[in-house]
VOLUMZA-300563 format. One record per atom (N, C-alpha, C, O, CB): atom name; residue in one letter; residue number from 1; x, y, z. Coordinates in Angstrom, 3 decimals. Glycine has a CB too. Layout:
residues N
NODE name resn resi     east    north       up
NODE   CA    A  NUM        X        Y        Z
...
end
This chain:
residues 95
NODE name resn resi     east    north       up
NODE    N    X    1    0.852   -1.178    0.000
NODE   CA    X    1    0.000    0.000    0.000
NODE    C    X    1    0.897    1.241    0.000
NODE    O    X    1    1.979    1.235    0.587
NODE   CB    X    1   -0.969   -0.001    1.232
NODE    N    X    2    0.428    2.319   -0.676
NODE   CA    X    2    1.403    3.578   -1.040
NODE    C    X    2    0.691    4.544   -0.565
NODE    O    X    2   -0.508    4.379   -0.791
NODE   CB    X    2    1.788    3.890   -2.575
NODE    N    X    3    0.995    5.677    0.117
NODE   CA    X    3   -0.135    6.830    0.265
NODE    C    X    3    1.181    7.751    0.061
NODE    O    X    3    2.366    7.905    0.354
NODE   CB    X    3   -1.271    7.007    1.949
NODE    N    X    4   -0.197    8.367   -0.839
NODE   CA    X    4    0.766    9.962   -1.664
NODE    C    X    4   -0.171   10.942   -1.004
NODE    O    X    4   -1.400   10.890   -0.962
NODE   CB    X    4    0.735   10.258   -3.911
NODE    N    X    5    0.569   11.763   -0.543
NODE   CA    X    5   -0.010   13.409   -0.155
NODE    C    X    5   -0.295   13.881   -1.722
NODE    O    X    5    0.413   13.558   -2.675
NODE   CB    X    5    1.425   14.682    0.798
NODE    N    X    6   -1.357   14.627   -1.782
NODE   CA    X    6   -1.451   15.052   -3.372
NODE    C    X    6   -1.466   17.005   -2.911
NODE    O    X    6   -0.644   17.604   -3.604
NODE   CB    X    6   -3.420   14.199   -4.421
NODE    N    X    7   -2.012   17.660   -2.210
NODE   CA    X    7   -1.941   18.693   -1.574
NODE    C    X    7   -2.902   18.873   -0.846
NODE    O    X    7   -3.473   17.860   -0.442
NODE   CB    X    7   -1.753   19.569   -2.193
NODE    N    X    8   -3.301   19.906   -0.519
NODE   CA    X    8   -4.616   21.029   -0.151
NODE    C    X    8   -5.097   21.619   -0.553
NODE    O    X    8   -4.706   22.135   -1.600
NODE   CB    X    8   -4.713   21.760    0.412
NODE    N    X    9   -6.802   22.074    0.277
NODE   CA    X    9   -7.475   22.799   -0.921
NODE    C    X    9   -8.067   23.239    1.108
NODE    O    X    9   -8.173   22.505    2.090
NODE   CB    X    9   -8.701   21.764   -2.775
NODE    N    X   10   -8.340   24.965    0.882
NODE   CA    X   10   -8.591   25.787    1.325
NODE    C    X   10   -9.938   26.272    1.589
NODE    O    X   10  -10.464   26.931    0.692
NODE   CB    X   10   -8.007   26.300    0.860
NODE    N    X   11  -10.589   26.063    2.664
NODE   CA    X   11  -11.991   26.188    2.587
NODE    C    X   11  -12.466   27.510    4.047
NODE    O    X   11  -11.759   27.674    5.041
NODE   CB    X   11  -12.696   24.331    2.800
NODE    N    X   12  -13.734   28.241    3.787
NODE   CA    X   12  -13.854   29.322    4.972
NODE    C    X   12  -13.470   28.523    6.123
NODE    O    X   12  -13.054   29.277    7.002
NODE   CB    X   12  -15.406   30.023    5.210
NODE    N    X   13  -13.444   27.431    6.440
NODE   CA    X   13  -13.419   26.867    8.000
NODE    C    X   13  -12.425   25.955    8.180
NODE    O    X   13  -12.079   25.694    9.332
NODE   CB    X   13  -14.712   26.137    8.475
NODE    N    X   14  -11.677   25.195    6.854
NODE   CA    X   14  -10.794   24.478    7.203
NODE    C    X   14   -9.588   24.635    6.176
NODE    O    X   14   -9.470   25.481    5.289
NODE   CB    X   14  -11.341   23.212    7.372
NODE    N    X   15   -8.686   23.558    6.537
NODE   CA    X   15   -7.802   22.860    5.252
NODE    C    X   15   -7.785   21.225    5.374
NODE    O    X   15   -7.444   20.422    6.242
NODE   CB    X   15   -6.035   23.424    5.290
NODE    N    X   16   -8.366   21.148    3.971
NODE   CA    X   16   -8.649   19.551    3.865
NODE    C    X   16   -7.297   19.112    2.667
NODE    O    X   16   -6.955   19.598    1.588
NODE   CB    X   16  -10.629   19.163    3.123
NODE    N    X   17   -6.787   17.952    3.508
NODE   CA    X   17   -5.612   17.805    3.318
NODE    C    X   17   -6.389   16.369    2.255
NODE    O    X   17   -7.266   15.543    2.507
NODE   CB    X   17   -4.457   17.684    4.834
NODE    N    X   18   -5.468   16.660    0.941
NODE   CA    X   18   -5.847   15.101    0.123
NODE    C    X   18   -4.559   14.001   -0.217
NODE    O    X   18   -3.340   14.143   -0.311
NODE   CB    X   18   -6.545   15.499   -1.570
NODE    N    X   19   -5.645   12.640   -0.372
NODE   CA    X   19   -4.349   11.878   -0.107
NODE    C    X   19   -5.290   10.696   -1.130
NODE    O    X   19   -6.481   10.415   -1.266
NODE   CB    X   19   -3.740   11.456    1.907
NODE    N    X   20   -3.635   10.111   -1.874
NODE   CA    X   20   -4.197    9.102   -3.069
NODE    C    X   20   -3.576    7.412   -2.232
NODE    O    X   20   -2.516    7.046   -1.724
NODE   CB    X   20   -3.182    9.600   -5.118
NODE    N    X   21   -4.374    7.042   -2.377
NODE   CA    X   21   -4.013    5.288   -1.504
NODE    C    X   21   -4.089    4.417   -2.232
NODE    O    X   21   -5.143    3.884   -2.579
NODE   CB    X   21   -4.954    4.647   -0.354
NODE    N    X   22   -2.692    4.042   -2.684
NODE   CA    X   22   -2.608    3.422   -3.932
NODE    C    X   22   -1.956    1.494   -3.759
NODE    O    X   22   -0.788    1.141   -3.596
NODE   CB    X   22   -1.449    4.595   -4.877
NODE    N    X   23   -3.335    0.507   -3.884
NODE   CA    X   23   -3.575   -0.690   -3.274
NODE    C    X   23   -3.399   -1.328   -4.384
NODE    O    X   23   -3.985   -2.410   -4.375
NODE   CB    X   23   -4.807   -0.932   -2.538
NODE    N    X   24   -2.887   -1.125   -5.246
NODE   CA    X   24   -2.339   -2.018   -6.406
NODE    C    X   24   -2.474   -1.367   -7.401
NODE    O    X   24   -2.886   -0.225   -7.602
NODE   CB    X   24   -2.912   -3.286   -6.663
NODE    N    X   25   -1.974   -2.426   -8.254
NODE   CA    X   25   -2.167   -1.527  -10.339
NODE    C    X   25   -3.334   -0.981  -10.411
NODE    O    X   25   -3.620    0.044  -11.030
NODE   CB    X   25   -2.272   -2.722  -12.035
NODE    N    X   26   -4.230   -1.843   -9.600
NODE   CA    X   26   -5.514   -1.297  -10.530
NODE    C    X   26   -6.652   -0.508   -9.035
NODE    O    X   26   -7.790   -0.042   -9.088
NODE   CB    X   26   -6.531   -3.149  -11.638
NODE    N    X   27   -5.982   -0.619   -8.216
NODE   CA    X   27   -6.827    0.033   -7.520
NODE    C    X   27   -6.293    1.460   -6.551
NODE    O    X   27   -5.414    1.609   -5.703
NODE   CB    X   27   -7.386   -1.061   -6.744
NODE    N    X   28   -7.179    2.249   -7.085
NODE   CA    X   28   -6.605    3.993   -6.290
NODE    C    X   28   -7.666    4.239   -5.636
NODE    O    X   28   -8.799    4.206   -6.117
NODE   CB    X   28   -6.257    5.560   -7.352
NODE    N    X   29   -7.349    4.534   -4.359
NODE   CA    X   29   -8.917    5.196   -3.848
NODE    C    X   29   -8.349    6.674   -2.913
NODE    O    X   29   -7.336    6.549   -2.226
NODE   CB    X   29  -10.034    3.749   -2.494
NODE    N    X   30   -9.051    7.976   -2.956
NODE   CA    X   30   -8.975    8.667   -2.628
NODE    C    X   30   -9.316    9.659   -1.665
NODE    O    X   30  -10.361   10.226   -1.985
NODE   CB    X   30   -8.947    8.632   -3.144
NODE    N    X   31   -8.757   10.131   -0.464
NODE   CA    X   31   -9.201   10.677    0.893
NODE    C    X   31   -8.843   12.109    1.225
NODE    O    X   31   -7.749   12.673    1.203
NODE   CB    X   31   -8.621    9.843    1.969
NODE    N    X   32   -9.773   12.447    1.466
NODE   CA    X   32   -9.534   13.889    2.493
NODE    C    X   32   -9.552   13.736    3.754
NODE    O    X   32  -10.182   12.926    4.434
NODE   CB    X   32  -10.541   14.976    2.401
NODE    N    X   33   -8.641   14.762    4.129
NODE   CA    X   33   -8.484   14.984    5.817
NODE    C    X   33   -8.543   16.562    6.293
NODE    O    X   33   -7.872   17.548    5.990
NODE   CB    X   33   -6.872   14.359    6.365
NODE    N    X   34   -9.833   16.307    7.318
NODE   CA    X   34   -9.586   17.885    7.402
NODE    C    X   34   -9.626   18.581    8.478
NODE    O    X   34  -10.494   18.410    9.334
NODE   CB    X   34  -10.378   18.563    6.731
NODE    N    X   35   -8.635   19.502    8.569
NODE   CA    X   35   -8.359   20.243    9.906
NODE    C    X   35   -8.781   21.772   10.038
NODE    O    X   35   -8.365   22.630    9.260
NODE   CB    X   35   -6.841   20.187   10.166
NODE    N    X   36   -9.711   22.052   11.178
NODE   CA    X   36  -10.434   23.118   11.259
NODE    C    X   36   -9.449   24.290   11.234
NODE    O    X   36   -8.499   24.134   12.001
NODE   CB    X   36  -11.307   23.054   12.425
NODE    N    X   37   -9.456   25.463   10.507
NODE   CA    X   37   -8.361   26.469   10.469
NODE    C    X   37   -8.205   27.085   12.011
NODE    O    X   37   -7.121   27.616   12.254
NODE   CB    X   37   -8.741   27.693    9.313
NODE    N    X   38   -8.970   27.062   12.822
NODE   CA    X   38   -9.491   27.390   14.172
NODE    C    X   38   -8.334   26.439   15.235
NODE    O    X   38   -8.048   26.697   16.404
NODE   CB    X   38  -11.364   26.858   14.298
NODE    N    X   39   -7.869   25.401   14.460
NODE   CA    X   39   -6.956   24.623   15.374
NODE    C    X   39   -5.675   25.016   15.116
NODE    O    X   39   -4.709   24.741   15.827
NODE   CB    X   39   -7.038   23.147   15.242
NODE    N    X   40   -5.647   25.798   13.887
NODE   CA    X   40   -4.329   26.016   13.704
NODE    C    X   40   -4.236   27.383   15.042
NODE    O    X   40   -3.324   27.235   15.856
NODE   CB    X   40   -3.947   26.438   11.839
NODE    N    X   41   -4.965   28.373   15.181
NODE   CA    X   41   -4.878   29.627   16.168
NODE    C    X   41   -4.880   29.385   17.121
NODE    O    X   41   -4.384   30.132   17.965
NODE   CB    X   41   -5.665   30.521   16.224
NODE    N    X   42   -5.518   28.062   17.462
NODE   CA    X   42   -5.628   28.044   19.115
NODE    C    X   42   -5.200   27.008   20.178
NODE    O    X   42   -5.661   26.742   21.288
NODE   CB    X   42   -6.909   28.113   19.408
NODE    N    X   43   -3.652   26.268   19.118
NODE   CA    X   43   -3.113   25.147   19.293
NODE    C    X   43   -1.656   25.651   19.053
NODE    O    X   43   -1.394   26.720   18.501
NODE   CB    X   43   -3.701   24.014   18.412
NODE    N    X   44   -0.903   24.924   19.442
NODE   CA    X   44    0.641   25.413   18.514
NODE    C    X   44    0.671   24.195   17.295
NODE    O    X   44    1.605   23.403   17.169
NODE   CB    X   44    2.507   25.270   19.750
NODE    N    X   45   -0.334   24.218   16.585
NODE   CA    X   45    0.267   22.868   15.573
NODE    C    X   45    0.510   24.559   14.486
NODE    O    X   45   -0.035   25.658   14.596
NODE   CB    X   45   -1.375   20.950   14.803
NODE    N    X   46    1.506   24.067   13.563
NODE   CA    X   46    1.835   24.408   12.643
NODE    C    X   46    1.189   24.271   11.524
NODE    O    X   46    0.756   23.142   11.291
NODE   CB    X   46    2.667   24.114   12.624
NODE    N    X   47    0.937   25.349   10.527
NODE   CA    X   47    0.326   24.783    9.378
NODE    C    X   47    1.312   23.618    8.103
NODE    O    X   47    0.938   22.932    7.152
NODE   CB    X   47   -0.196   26.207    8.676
NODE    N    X   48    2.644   23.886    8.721
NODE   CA    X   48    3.309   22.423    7.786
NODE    C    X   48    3.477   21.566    8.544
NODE    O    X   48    4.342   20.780    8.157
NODE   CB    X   48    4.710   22.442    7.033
NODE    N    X   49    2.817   21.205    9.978
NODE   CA    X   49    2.670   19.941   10.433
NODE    C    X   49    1.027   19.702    9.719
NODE    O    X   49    0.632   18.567    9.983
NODE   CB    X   49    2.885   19.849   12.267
NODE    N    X   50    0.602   20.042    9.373
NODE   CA    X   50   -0.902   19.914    8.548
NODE    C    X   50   -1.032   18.423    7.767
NODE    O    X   50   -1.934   17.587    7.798
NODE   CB    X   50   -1.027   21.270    7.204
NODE    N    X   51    0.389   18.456    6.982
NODE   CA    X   51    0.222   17.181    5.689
NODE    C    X   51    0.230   16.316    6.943
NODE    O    X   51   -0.775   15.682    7.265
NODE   CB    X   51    1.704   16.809    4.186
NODE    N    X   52    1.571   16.277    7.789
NODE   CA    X   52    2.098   15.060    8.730
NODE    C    X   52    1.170   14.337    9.513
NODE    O    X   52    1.178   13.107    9.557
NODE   CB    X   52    3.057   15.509    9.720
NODE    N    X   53    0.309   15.100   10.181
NODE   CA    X   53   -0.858   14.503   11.290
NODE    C    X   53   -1.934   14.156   10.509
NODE    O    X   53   -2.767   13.371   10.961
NODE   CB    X   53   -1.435   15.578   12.481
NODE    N    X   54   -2.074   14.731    9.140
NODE   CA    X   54   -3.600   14.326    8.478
NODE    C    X   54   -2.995   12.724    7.882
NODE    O    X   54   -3.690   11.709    7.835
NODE   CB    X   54   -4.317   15.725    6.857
NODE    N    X   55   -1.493   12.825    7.448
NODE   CA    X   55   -1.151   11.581    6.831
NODE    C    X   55   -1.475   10.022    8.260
NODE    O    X   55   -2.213    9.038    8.191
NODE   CB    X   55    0.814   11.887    6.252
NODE    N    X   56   -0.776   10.373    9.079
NODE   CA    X   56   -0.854    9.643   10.662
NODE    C    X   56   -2.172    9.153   10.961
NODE    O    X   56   -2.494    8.060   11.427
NODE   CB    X   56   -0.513   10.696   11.938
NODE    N    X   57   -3.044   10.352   10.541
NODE   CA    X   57   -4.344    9.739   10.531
NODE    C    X   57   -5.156    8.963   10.101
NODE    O    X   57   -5.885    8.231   10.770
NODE   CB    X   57   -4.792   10.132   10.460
NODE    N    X   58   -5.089    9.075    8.682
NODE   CA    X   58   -4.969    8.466    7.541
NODE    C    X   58   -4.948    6.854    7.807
NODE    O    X   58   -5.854    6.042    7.995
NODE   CB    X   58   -3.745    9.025    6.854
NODE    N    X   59   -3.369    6.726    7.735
NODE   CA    X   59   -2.698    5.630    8.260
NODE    C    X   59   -3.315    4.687    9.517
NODE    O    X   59   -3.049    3.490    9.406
NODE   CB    X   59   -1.470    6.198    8.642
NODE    N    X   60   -3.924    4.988   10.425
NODE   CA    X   60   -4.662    4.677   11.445
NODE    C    X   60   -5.979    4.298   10.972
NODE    O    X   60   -6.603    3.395   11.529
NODE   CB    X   60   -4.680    5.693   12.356
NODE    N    X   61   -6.332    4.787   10.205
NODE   CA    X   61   -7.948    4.729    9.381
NODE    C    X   61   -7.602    3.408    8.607
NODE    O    X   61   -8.431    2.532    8.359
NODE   CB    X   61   -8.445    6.305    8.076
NODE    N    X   62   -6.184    3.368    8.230
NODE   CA    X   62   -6.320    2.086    6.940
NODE    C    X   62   -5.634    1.230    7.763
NODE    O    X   62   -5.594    0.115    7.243
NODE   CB    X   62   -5.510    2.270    5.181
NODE    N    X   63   -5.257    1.258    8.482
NODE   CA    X   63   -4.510   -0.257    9.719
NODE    C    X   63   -5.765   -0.363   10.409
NODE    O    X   63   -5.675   -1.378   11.100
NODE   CB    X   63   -2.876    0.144   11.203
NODE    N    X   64   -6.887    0.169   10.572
NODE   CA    X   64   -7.988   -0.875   11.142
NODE    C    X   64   -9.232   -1.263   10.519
NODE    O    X   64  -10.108   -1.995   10.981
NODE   CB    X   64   -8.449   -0.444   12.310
NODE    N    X   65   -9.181   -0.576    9.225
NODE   CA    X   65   -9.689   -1.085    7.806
NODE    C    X   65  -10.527   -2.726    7.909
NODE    O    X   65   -9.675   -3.502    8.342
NODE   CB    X   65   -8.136   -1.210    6.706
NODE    N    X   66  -11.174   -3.095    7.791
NODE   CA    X   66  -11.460   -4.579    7.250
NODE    C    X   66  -12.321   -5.163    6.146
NODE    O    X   66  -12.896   -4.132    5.797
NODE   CB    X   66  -11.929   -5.193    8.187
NODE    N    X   67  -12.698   -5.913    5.526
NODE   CA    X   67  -13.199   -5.565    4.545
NODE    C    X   67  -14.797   -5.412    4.464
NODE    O    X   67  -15.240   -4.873    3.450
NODE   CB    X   67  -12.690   -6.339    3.752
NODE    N    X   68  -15.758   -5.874    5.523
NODE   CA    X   68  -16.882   -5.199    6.310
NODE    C    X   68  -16.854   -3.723    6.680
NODE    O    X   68  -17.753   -2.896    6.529
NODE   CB    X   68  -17.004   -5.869    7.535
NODE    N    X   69  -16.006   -3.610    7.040
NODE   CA    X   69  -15.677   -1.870    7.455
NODE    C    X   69  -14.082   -0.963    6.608
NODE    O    X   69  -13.043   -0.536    7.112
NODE   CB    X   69  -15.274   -1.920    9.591
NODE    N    X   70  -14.484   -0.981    5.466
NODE   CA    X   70  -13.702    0.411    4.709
NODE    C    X   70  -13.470    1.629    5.491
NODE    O    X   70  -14.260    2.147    6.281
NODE   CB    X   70  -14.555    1.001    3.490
NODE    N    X   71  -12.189    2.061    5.149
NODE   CA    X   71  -12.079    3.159    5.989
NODE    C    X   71  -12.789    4.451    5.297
NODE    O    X   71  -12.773    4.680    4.087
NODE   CB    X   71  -10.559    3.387    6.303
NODE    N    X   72  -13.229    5.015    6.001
NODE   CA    X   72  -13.598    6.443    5.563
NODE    C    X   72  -13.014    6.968    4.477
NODE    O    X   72  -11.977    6.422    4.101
NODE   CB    X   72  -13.353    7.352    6.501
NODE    N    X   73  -13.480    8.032    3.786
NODE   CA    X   73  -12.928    8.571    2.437
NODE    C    X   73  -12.602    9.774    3.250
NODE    O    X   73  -11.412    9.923    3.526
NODE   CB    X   73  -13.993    8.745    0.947
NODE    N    X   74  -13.577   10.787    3.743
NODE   CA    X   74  -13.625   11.911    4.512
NODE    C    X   74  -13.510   11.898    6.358
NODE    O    X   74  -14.378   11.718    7.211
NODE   CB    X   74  -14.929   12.453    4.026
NODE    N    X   75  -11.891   12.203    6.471
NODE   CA    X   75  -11.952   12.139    8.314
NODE    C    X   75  -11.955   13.829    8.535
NODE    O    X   75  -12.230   14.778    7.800
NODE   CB    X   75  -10.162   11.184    9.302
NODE    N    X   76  -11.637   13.732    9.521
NODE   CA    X   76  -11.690   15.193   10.827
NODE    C    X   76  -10.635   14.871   11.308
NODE    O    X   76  -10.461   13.662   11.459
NODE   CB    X   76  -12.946   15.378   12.197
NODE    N    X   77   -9.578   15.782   11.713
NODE   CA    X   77   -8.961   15.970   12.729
NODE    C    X   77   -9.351   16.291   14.131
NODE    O    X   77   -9.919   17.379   14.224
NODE   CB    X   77   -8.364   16.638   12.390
NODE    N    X   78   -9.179   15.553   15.390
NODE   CA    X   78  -10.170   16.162   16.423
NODE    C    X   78   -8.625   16.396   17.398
NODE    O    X   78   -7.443   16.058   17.350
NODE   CB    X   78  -11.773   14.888   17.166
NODE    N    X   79   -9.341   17.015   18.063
NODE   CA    X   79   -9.049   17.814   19.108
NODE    C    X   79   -7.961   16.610   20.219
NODE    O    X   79   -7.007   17.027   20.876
NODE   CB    X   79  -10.721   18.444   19.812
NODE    N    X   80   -8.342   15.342   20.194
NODE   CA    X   80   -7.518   14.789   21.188
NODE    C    X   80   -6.482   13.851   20.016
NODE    O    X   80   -5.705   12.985   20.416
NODE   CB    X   80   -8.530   13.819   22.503
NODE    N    X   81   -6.664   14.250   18.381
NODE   CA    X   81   -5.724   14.077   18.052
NODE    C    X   81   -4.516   14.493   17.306
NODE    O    X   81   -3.694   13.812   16.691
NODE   CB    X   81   -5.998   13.577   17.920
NODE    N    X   82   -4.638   16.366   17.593
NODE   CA    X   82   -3.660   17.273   17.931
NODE    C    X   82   -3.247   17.583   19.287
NODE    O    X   82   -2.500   18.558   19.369
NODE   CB    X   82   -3.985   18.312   17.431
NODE    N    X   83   -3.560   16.972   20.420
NODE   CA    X   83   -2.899   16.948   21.564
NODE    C    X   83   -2.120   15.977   21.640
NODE    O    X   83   -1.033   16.155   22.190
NODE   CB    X   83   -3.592   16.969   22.535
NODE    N    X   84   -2.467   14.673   21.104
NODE   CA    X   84   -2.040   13.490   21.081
NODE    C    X   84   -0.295   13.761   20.247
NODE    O    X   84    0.815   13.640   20.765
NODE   CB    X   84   -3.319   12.489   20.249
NODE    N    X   85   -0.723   14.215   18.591
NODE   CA    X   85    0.677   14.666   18.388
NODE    C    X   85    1.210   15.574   18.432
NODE    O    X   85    2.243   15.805   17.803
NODE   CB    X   85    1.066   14.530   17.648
NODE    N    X   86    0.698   16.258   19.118
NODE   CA    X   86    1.931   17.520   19.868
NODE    C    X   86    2.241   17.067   21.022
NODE    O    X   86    2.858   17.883   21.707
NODE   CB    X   86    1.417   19.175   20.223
NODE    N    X   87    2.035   16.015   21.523
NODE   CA    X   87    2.602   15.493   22.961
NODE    C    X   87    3.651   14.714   22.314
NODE    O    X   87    4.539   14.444   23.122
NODE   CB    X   87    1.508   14.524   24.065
NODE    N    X   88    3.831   14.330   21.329
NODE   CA    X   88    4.818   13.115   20.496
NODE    C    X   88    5.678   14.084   20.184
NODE    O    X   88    6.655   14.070   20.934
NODE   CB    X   88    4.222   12.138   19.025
NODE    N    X   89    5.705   15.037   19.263
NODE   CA    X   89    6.230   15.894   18.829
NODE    C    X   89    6.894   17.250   19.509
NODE    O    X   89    7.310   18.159   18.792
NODE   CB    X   89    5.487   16.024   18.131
NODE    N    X   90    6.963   17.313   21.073
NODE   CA    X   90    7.213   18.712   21.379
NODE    C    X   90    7.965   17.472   22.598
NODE    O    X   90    7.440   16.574   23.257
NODE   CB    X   90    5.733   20.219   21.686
NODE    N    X   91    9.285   17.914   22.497
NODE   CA    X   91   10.337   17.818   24.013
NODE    C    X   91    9.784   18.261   25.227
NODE    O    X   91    9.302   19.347   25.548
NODE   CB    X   91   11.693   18.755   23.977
NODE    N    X   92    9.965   17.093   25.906
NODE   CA    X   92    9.965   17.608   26.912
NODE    C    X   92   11.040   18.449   27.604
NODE    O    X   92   12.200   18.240   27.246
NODE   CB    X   92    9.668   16.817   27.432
NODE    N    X   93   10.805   19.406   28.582
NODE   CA    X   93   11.815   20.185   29.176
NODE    C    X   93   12.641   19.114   30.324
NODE    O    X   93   12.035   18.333   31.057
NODE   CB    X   93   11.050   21.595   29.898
NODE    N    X   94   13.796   19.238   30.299
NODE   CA    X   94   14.403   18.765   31.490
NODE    C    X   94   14.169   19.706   32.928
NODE    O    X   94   13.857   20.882   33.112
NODE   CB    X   94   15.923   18.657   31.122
NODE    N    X   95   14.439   18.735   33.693
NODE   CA    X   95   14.054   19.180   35.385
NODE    C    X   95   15.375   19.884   35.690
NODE    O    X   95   15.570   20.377   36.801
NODE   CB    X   95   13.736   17.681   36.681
end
C-alpha cells in the first residue's frame, strides 16, 4: 500500500488535506483529511505539520480497515488528536 499526499485545498473553516491510496495496479482510492483552520490559532500545531498529522491519521484509518468496514474517504482531525501529536512531537523540558 502507497499513500501519496497530493496537496490542499482551502476552505472558509478548514484545510482539507488530500491523499491518493494506492492498493495495487488497478486500484486507487482517494481521501480527504480535514483540519479546522481554528486549530491552527488556538493550538501550537503548525500549518506544515498539517500534511504530517492528516497523513498519521490516515494511516490509522487504513490499519484498522477490514473488509466489512472500509475506511472512511472523509476524516476530521479532532481535538484529542492534535494533543495526542503535539505530545509526540514537542520535548519535553528537562528538570
Amino acid at each position: 500500500m502507497n499513500i501519496q499526499y497530493v496537496g490542499f485545498r482551502v476552505t472558509a473553516t478548514a484545510r482539507v488535506y488530500d491523499f491518493h491510496v494506492i492498493d495495487s495496479l488497478e486500484e486507487h482510492r482517494a481521501f480527504a483529511v480535514q483540519v479546522k483552520a481554528e486549530a491552527f490559532r488556538s493550538t501550537t500545531l503548525k500549518y506544515q505539520q498539517g500534511p504530517e498529522i492528516c497523513f498519521l491519521r490516515l494511516k490509522r484509518e487504513l490499519a484498522a480497515e477490514t473488509t466489512e468496514t472500509p475506511a472512511l474517504r472523509q476524516l476530521k482531525i479532532e481535538a484529542t488528536d492534535i494533543h495526542d501529536y503535539l505530545e509526540r512531537r514537542t520535548p519535553r523540558k528537562r528538570s
